[in-house]
Backbone as JSON Lines, residues from 0, in Angstrom:
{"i":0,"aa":"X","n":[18.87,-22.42,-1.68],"ca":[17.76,-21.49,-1.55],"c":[16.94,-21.57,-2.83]}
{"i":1,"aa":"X","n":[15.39,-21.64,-2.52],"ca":[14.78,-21.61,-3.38],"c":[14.59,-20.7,-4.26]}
{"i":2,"aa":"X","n":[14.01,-20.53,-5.71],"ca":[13.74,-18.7,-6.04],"c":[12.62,-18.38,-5.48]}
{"i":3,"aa":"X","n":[11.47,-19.36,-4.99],"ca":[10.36,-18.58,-3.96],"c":[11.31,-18.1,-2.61]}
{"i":4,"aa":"X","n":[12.09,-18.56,-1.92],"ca":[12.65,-17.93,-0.74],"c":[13.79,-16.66,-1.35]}
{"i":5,"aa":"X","n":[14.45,-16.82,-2.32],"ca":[15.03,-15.81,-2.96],"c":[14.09,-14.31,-3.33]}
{"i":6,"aa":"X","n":[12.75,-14.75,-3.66],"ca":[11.85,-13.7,-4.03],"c":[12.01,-12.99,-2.44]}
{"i":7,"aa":"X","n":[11.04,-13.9,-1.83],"ca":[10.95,-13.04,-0.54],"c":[11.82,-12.32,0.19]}
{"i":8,"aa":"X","n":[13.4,-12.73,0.15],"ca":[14.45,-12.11,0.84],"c":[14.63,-10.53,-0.4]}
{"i":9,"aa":"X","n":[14.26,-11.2,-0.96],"ca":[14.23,-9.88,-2.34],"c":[13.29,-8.7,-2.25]}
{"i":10,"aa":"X","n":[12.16,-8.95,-1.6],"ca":[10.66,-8.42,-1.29],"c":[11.36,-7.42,0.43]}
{"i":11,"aa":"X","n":[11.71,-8.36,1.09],"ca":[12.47,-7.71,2.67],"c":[13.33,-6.76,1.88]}
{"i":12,"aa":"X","n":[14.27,-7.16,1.08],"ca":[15.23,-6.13,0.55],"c":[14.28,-4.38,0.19]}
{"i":13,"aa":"X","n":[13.47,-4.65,-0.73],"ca":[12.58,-3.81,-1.25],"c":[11.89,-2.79,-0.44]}
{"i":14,"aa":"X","n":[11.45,-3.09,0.61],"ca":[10.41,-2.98,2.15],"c":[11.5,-2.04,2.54]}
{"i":15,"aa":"X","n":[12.56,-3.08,2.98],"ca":[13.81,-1.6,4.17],"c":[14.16,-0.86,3.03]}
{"i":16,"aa":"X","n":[14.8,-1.37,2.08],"ca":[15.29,-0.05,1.38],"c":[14.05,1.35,1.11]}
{"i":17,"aa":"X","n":[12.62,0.46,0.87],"ca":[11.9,1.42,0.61],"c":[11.04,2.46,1.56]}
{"i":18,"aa":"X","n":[11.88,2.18,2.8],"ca":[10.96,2.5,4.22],"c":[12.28,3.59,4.09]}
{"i":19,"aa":"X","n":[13.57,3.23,3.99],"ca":[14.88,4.06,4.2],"c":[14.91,5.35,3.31]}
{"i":20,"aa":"X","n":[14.22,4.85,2.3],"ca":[14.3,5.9,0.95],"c":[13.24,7.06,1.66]}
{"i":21,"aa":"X","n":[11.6,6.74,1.95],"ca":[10.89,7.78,2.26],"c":[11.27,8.37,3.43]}
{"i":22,"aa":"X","n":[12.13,7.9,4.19],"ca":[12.98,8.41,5.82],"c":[13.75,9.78,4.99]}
{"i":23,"aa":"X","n":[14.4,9.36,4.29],"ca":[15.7,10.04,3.71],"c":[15.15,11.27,2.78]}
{"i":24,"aa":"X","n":[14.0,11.39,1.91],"ca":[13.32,12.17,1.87],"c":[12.65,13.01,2.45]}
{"i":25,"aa":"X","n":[11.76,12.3,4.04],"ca":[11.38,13.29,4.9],"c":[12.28,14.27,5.61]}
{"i":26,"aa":"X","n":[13.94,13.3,5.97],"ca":[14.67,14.38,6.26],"c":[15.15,15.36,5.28]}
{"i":27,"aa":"X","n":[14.87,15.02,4.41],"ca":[15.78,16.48,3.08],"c":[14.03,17.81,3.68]}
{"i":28,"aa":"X","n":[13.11,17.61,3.33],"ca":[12.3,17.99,3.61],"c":[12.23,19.17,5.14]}
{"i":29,"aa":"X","n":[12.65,18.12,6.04],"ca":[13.24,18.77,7.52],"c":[14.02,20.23,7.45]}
{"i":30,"aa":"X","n":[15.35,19.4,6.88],"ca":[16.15,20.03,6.56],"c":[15.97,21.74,5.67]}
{"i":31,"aa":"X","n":[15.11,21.21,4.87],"ca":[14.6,22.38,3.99],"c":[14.12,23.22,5.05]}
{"i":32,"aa":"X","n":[13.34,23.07,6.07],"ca":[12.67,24.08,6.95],"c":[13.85,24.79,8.33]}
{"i":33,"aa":"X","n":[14.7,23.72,8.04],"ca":[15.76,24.06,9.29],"c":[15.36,23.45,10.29]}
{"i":34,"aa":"X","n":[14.7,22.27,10.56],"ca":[14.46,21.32,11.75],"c":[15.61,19.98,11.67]}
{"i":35,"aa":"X","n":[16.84,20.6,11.68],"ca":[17.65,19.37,11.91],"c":[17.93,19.0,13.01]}
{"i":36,"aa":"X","n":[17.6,18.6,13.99],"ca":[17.31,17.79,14.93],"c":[16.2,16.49,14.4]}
{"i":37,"aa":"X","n":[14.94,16.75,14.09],"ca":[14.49,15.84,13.14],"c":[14.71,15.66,12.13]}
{"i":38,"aa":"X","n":[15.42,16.27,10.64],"ca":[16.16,15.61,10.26],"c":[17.22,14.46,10.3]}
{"i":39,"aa":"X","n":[17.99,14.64,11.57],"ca":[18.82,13.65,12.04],"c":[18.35,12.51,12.6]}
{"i":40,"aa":"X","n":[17.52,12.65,13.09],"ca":[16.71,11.44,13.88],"c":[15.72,10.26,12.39]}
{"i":41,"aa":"X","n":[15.24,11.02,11.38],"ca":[14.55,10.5,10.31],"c":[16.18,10.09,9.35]}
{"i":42,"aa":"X","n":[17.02,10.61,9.51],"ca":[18.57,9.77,8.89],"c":[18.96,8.6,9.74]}
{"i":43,"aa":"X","n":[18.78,8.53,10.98],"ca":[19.1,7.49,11.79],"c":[18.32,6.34,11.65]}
{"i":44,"aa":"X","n":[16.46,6.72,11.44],"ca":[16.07,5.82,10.9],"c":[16.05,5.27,9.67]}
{"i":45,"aa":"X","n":[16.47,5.98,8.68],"ca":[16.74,5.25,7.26],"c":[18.13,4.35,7.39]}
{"i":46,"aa":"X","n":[18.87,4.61,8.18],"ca":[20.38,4.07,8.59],"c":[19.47,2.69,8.87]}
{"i":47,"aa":"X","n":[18.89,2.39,9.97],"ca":[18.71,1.5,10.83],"c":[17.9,0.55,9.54]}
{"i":48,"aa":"X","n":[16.7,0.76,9.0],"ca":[16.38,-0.29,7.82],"c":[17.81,0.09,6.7]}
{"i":49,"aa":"X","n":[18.41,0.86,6.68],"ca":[19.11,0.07,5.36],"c":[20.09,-0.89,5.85]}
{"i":50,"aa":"X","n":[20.45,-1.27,7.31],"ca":[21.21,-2.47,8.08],"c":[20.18,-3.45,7.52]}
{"i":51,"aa":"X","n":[18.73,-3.56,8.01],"ca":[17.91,-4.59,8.08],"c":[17.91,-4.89,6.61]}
{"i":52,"aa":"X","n":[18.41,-3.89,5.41],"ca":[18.31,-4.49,3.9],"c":[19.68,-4.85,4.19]}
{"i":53,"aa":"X","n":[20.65,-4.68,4.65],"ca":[22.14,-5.3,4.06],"c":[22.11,-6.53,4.82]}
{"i":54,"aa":"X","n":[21.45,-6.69,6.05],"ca":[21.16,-8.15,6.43],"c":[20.92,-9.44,5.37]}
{"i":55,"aa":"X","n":[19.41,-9.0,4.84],"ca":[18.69,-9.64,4.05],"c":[19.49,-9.75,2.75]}
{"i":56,"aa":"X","n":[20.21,-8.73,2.32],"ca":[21.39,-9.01,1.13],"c":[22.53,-10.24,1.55]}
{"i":57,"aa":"X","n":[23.03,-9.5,2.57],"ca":[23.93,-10.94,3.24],"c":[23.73,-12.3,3.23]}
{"i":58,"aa":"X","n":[21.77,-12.6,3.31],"ca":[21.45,-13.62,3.53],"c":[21.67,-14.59,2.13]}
{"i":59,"aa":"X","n":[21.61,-13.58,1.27],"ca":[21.75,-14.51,-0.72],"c":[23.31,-14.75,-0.84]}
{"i":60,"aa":"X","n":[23.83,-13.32,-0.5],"ca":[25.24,-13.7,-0.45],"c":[26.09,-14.61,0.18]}
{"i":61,"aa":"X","n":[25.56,-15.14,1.32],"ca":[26.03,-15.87,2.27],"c":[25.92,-17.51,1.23]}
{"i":62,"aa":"X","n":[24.6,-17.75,1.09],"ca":[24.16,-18.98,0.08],"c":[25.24,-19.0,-1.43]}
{"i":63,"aa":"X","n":[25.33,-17.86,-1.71],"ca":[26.01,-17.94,-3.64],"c":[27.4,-18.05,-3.3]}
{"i":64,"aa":"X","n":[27.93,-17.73,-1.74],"ca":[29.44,-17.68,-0.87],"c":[29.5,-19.34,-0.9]}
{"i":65,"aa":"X","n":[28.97,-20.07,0.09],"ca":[29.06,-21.31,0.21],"c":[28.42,-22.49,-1.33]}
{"i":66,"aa":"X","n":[28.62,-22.27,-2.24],"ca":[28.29,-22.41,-3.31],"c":[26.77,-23.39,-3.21]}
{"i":67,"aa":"X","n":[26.24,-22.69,-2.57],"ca":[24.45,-22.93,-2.75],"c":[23.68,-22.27,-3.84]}
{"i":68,"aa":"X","n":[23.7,-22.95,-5.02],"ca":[22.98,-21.64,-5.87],"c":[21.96,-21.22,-5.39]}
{"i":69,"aa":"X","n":[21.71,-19.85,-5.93],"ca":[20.56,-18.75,-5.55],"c":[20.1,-18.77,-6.98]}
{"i":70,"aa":"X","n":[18.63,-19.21,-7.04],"ca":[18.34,-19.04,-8.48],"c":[17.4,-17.26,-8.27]}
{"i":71,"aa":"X","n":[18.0,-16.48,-9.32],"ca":[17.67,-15.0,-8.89],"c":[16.81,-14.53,-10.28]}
{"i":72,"aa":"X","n":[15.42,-13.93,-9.69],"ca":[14.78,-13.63,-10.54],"c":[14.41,-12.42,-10.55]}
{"i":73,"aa":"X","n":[13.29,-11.39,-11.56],"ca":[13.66,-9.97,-11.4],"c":[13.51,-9.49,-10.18]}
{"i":74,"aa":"X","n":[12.67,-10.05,-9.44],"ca":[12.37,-9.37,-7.68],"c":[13.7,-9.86,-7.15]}
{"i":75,"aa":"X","n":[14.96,-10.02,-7.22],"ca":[15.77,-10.2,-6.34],"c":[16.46,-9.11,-7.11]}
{"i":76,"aa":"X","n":[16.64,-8.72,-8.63],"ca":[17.14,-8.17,-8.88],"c":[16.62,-6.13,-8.88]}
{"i":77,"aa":"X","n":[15.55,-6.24,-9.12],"ca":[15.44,-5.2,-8.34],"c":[15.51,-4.71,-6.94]}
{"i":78,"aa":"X","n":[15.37,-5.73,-6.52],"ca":[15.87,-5.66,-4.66],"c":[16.78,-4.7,-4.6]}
{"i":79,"aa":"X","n":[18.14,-5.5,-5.2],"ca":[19.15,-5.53,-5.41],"c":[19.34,-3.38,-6.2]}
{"i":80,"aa":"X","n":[18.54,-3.61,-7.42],"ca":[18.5,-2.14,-7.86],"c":[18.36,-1.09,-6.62]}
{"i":81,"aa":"X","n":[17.04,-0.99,-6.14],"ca":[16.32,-0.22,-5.01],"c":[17.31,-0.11,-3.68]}
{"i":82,"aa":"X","n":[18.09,-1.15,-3.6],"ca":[18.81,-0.95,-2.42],"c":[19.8,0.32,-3.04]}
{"i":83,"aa":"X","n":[20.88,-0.1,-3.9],"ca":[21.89,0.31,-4.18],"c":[21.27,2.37,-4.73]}
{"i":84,"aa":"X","n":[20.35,2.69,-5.64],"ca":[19.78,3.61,-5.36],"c":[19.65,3.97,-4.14]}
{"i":85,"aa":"X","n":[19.2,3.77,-3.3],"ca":[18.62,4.25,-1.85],"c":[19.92,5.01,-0.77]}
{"i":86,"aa":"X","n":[20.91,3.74,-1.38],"ca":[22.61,4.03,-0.81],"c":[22.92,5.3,-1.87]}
{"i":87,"aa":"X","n":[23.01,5.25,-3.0],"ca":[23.22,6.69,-3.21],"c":[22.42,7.57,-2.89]}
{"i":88,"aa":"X","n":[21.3,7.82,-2.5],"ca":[20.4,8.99,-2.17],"c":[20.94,9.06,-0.41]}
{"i":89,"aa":"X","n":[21.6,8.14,-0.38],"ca":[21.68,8.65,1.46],"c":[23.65,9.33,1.34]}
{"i":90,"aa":"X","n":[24.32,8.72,0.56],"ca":[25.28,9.78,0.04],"c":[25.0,10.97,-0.25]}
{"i":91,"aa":"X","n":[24.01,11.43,-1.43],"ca":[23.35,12.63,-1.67],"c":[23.11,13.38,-0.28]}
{"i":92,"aa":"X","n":[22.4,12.58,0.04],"ca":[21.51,13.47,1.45],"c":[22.67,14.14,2.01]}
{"i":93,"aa":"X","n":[24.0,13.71,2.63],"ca":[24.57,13.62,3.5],"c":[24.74,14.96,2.65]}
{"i":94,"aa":"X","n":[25.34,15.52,1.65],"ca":[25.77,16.9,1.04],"c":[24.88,17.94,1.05]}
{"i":95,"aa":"X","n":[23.56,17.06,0.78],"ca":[22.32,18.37,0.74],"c":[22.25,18.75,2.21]}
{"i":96,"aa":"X","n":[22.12,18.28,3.08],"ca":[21.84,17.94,4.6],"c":[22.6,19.6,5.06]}
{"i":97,"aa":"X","n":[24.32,19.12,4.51],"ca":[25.16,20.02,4.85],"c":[25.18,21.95,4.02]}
{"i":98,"aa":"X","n":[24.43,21.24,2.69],"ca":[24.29,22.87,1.98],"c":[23.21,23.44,2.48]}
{"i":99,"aa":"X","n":[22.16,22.88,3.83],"ca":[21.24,23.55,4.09],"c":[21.05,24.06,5.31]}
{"i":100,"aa":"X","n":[22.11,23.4,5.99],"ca":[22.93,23.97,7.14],"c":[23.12,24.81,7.43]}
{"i":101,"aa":"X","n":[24.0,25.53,6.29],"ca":[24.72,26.7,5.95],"c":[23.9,27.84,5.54]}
């Protein structure tokens, strides 16, 4: 894999995680008003792109697995940042979700 095709799988990474992140926000938001029914439905969609980012992660990993180097530059590595943030804010969520429940 090239680092131009590494960028771009890096750029897809960026996109879902960053489509998942403003999902995961609108539901805290929901939540704040007591519309969890849409809350849940805006968590399902941050679920569904952060698959489409662990895809696109899979896809580098799969290459650096079969010893294809991946030459990785900062857009893969922030990819890489933005995803893993995004996974903790959807941990977070899951607690706030529940203290607002209550």
């Amino acid at each position: 894999m090239t680092k131009e095709e590494a960028t771009m799988v890096g750029f897809e990474i960026v996109a879902y995680s960053g489509d998942a992140r403003t999902k995961l926000l609108l539901a805290l938001q929901e939540a704040k008003k007591g519309n969890f029914d849409k809350c849940e439905s805006l968590i399902n969609e941050a679920n569904d792109c952060l698959v489409d980012a662990h895809k696109s992660q899979t896809e580098l990993l799969q290459e650096e697995a079969r010893g294809d180097g991946v030459e990785v530059g900062f857009i893969t590595v922030h990819a890489q940042d933005h995803l893993m943030t995004t996974m903790l804010l959807k941990d977070v969520m899951d607690t706030l979700v529940d203290i607002y429940r209550k």
